[in-house]
C-alpha positions as CSV (number, residue, x, y, z in Angstrom):
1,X,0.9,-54.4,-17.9
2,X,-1.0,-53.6,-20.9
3,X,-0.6,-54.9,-24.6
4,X,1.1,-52.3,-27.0
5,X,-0.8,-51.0,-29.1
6,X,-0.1,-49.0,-32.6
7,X,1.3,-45.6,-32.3
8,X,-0.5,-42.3,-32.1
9,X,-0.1,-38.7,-32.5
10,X,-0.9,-36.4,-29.6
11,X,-3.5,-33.6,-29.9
12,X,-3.8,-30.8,-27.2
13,X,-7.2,-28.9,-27.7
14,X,-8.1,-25.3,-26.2
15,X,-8.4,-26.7,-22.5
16,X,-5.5,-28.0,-22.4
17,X,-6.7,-31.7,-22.7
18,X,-4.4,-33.9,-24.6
19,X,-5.9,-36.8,-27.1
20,X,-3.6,-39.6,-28.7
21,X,-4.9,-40.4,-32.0
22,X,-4.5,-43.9,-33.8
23,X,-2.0,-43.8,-37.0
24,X,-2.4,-47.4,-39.3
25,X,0.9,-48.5,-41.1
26,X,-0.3,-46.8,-44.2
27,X,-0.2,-43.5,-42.9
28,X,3.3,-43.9,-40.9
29,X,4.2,-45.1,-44.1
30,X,3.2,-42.0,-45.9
31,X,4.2,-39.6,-43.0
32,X,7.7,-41.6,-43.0
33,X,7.6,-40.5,-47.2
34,X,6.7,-36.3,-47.0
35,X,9.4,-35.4,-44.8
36,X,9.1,-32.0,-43.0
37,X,6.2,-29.8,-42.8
38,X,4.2,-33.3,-41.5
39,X,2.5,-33.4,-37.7
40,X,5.3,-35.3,-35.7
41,X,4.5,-39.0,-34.4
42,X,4.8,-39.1,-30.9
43,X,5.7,-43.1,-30.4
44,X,5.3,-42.9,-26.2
45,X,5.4,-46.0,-24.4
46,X,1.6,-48.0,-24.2
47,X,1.8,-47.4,-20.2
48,X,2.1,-43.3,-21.0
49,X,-0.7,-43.7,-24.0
50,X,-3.1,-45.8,-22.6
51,X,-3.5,-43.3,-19.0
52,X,-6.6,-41.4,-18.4
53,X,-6.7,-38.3,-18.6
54,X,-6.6,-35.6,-15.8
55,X,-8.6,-32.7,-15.1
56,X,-7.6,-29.6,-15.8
57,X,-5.2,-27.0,-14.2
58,X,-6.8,-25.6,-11.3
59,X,-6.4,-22.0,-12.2
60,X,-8.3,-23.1,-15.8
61,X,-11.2,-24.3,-13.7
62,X,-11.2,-21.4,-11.9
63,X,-11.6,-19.3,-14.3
64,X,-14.4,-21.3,-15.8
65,X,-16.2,-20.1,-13.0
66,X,-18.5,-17.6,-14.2
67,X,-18.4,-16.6,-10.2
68,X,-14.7,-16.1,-10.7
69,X,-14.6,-14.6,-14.1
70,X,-17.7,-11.8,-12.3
71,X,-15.6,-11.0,-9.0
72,X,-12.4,-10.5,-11.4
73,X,-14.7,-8.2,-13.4
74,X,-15.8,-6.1,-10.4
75,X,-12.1,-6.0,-9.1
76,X,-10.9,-4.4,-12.3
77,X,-14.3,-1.9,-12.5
78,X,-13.6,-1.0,-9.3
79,X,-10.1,0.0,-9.6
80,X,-11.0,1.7,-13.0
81,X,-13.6,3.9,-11.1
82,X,-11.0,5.0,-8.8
83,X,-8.3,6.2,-11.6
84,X,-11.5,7.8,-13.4
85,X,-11.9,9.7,-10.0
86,X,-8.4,10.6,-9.3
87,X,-8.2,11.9,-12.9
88,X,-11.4,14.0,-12.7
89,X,-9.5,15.5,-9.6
90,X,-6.6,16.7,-11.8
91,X,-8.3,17.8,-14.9
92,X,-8.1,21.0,-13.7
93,X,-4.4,21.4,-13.0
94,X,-3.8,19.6,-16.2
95,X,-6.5,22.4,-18.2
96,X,-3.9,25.2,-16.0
97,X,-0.6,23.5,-17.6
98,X,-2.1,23.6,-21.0
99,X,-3.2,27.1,-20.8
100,X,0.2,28.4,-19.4
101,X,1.9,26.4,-21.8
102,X,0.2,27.6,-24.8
103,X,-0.9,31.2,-24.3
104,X,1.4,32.1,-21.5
105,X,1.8,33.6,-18.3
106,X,0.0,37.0,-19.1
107,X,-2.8,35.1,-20.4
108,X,-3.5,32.8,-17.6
109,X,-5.8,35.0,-15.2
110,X,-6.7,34.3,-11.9
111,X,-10.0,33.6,-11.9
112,X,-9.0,30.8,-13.9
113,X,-6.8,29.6,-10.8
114,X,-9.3,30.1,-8.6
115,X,-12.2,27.9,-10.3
116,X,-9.5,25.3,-10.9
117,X,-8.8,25.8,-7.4
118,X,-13.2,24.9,-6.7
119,X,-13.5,22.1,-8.9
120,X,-10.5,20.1,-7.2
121,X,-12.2,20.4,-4.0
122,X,-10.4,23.3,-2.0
123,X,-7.2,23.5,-4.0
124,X,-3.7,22.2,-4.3
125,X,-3.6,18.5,-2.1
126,X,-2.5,18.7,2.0
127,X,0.8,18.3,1.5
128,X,1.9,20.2,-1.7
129,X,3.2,23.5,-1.2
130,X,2.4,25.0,-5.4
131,X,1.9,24.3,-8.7
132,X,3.8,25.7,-11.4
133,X,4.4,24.5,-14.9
134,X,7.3,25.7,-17.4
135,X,8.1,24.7,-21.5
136,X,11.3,22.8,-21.7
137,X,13.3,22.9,-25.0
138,X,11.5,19.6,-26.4
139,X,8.4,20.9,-26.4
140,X,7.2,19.2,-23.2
141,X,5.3,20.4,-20.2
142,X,7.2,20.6,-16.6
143,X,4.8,20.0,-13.8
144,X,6.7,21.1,-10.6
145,X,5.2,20.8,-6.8
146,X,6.7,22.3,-4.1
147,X,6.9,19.5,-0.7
148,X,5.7,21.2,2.4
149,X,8.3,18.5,4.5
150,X,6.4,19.1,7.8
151,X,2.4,18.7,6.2
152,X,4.1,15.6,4.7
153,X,4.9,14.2,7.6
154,X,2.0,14.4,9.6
155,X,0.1,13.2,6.5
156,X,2.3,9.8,6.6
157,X,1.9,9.7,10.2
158,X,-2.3,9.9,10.2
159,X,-2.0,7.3,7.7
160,X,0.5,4.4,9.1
161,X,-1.2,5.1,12.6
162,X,-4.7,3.9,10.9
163,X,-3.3,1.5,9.1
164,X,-1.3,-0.2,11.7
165,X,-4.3,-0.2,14.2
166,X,-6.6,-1.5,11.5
167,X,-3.8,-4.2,11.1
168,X,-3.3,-5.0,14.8
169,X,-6.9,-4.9,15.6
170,X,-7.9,-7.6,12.9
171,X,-5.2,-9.9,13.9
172,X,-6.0,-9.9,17.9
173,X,-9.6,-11.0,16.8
174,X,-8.2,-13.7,14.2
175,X,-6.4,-15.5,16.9
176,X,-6.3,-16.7,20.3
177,X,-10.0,-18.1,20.3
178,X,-10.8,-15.6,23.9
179,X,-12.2,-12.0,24.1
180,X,-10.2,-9.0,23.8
181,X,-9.9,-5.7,25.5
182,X,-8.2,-2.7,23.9
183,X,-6.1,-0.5,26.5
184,X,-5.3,3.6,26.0
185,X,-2.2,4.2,28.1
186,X,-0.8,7.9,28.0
187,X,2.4,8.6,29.0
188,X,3.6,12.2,29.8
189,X,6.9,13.8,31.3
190,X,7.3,15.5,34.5
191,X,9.6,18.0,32.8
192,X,9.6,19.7,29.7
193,X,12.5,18.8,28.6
194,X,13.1,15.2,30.4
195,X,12.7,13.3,26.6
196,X,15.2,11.2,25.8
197,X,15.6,8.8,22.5
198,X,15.3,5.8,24.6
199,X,12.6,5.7,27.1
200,X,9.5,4.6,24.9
201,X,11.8,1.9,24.2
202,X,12.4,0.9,27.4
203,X,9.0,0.9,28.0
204,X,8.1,-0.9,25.3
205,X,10.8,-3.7,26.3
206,X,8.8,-3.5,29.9
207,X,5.1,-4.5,28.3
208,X,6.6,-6.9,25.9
209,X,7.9,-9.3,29.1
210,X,4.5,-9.0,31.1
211,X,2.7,-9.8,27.3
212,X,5.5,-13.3,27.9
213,X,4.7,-13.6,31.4
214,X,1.2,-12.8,32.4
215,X,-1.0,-12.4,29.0
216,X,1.1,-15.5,26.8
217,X,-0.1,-13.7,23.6
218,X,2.0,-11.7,21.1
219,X,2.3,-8.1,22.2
220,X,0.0,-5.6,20.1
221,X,0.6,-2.1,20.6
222,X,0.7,1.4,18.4
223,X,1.6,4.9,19.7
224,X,1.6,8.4,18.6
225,X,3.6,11.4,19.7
226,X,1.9,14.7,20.9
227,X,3.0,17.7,21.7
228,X,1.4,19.7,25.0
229,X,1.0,23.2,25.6
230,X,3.4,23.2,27.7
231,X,5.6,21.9,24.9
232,X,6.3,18.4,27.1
233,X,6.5,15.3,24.4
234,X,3.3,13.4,25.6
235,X,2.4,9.8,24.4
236,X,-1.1,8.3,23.8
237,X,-0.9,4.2,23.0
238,X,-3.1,1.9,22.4
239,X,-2.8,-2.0,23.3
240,X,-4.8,-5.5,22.8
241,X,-4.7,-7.5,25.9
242,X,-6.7,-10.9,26.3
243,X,-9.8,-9.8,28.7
244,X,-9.3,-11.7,31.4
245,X,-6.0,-9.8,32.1
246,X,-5.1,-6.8,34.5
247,X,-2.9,-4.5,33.0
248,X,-0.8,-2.6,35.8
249,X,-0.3,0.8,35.7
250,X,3.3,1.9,33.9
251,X,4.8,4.7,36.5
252,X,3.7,2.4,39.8
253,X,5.0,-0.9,38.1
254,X,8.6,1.1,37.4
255,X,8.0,1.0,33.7
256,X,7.9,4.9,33.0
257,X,10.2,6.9,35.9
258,X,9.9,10.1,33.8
259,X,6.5,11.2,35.1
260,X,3.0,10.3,35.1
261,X,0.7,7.3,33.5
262,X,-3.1,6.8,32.7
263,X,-4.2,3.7,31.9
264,X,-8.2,3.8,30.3
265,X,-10.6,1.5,29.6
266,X,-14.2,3.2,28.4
267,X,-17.3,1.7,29.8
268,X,-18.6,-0.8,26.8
269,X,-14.6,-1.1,25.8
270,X,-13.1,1.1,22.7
271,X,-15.5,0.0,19.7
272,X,-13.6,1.7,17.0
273,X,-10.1,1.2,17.7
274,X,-8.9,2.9,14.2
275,X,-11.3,6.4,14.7
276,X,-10.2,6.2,18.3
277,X,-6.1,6.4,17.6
278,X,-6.9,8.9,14.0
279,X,-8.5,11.0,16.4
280,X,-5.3,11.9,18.1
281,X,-3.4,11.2,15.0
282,X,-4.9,14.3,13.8
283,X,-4.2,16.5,16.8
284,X,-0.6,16.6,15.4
285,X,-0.1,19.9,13.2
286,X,2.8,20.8,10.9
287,X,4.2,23.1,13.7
288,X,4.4,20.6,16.4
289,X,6.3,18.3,13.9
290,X,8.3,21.1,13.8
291,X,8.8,21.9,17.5
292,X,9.3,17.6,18.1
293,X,12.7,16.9,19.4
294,X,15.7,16.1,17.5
295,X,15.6,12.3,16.5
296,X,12.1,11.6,18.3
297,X,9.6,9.3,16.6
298,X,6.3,10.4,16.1
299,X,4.5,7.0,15.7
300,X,5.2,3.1,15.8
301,X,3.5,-0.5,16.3
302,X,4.8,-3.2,18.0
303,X,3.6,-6.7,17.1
304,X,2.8,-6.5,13.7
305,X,3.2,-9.9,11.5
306,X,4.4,-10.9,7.9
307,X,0.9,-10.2,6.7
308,X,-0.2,-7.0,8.6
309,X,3.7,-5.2,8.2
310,X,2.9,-6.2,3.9
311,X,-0.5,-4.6,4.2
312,X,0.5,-1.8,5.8
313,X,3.4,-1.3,3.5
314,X,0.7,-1.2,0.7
315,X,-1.0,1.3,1.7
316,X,1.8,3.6,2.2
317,X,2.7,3.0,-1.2
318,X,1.5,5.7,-4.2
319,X,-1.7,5.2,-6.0
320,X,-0.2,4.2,-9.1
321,X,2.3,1.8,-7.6
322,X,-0.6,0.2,-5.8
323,X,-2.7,0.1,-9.0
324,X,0.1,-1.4,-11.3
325,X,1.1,-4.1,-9.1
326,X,-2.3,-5.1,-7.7
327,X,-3.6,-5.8,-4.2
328,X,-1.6,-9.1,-3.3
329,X,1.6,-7.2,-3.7
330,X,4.9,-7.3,-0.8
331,X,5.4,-3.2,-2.8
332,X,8.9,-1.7,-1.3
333,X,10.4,1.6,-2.4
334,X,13.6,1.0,-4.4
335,X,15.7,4.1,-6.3
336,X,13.5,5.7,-9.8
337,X,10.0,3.9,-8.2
338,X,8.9,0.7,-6.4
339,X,9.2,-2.7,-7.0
340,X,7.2,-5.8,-5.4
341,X,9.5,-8.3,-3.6
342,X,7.2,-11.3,-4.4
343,X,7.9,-10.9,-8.3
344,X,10.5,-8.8,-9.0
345,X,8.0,-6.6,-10.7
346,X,9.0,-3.1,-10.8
347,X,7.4,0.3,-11.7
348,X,8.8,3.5,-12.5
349,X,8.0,6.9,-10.9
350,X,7.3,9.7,-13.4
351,X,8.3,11.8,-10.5
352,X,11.8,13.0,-10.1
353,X,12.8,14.9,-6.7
354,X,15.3,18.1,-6.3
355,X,16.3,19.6,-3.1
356,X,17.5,23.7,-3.5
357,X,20.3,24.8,-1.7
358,X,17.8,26.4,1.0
359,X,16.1,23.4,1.2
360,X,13.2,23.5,-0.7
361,X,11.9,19.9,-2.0
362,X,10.6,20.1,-5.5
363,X,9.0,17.3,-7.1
364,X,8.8,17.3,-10.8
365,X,7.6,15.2,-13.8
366,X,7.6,15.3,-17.8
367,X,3.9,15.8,-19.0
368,X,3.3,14.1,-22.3
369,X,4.0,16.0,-25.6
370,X,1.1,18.5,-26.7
371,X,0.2,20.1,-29.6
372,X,-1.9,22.9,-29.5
373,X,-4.8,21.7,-32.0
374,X,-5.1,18.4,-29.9
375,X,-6.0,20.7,-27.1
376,X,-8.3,22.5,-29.4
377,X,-9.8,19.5,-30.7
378,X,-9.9,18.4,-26.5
């Protein structure tokens, strides 16, 4: 145990060091005498003062990494390069709002509309029906766009199906140390209308016990529903099986009664699993999403974990939810916007949805306030 020793006042400098400096009698003495507005003593016991000090915090010394501080740098350039683009992309609907707001409907031509239409790359986005804009009573701009439901369903589809193979495909090479062979399995009916809710499920139950029995790995699978010509619901999957495995084929095993199965394996194996399954992704129109039967699914994964089902949920998520919250986000969709699970933290939509009595969806927002010699001065 160490002497004491006279008491000292503790200093903490930028870094977040802490210093103990000496104080004699004579200026405890005189500190004792002033009274407030004086630096406080801080009599700790010797064992406490007389301790080394420690390095500091690890995320300080991280960011005194000029390596750190640069790739920080290029995350944030990055992502401002992005909302630059994404605003360049709507400076023309925004010039249309302003136009029809201020010198009205018999103002705004349509050759206006149509180089608007030739800037923005071929018009309003997949997926949004119109544009129309209207002055409230406050003086605001309404932005309204009409929801094509079906284009916006085959638009999340195309996306979750990349996604989730992306997902799946990254995590079968991550783990099990062995090489890997990626399966396409179709599926189709013998009957056109033999589809019932429960039969992919089944099958999927099927492939998930010979995954326990014979392959010992987690089962990795994503599908996609397909319409024929014939109008018979058709299936195209996609599975990650360890290579030294033979997968059996579905209809002889007993796994799919319903009609007839394919199972493929390329010569050289399926290089690019993600172009492979968006290729057939994209074979799914707005009418067949409309012709699909009542309750079917049109896509899925099996297998996913923690990680890949949080990714995937990302990039689901709006651009503007996905900027404000950053890329290490857990982002769920909660009522008025979307929140991430890991923090609490929560952003609002400026959209607000309304469904007409026939069924239209109309999505709407508030533009800011604008006066008309900003836009002049713009």
């Amino acid at each position: 145990m160490t002497a004491p020793t006279e008491p000292r006042r503790h200093v903490r400098d930028s870094l977040g060091h802490v210093a103990f400096v000496p104080l004699d009698g004579a200026t405890i003495k005189r500190i004792e005498g002033q009274g407030a507005g004086v630096p406080p003593v801080d009599l700790c016991p010797p064992d406490v003062l007389n301790r080394e000090l420690g390095p500091a915090p690890l995320a300080m010394r991280r960011w005194e990494s000029s390596a750190a501080r640069a790739l920080c740098a290029l995350r944030a350039s990055s992502l401002r390069e992005r909302v630059a683009q994404q605003d360049a992309m709507d400076a023309p609907f925004k010039d249309m709002a302003r136009s029809r707001f201020f010198v009205g409907a018999e103002g705004f031509s349509g050759s206006d509309g149509a180089d608007a239409s030739a800037a923005s790359g071929g018009g309003v986005a997949a997926g949004l029906a119109g544009l129309v804009t209207s002055k409230t009573s406050c003086s605001t701009v309404r932005e309204e766009v009409e929801i094509d439901r079906l284009l916006s369903r085959v638009r999340r589809l195309g996306k979750a199906v990349r996604n989730s193979a992306h997902a799946l495909d990254s995590a079968a090479h991550l783990s099990g140390g062995f090489l890997w062979r990626r399966l396409f399995v179709t599926l189709t009916y013998r009957d056109v209308d033999d589809w019932k809710p429960l039969h992919l499920s089944a099958f999927a139950k099927h492939v998930r016990n010979w995954f326990k029995r014979k392959a010992r790995v987690p089962m990795r699978m994503v599908w996609v529903l397909e319409l024929q010509q014939r109008g018979a619901v058709h299936y195209h999957c996609m599975l990650w099986i360890p290579a030294r495995c033979r997968f059996p084929e579905p209809d002889k095993a007993g796994w799919w009664r319903h009609g007839s199965t394919n199972v493929a394996a390329p010569k050289g194996g399926i290089q690019r699993p993600v172009s492979y399954m968006a290729k057939y992704a994209s074979k799914v129109t707005p009418d067949q999403a409309g012709r699909v039967p009542k309750g079917a699914r049109m896509h899925g994964a099996c297998g996913l974990d923690v990680e890949g089902k949080r990714w995937v949920r990302y990039w689901r998520a709006p651009l503007f939810a996905r900027d404000a919250l950053g890329g290490a986000a857990d982002i769920r969709k909660v009522n008025g916007g979307y929140m991430d699970k890991l923090t609490g933290e929560f952003v609002a939509s400026p959209w607000k949805v309304t469904i007409t009595p026939g069924g239209r969806v109309i999505a709407w927002r508030l533009l800011p306030q604008i006066t008309e010699g900003n836009t002049h001065a713009n």
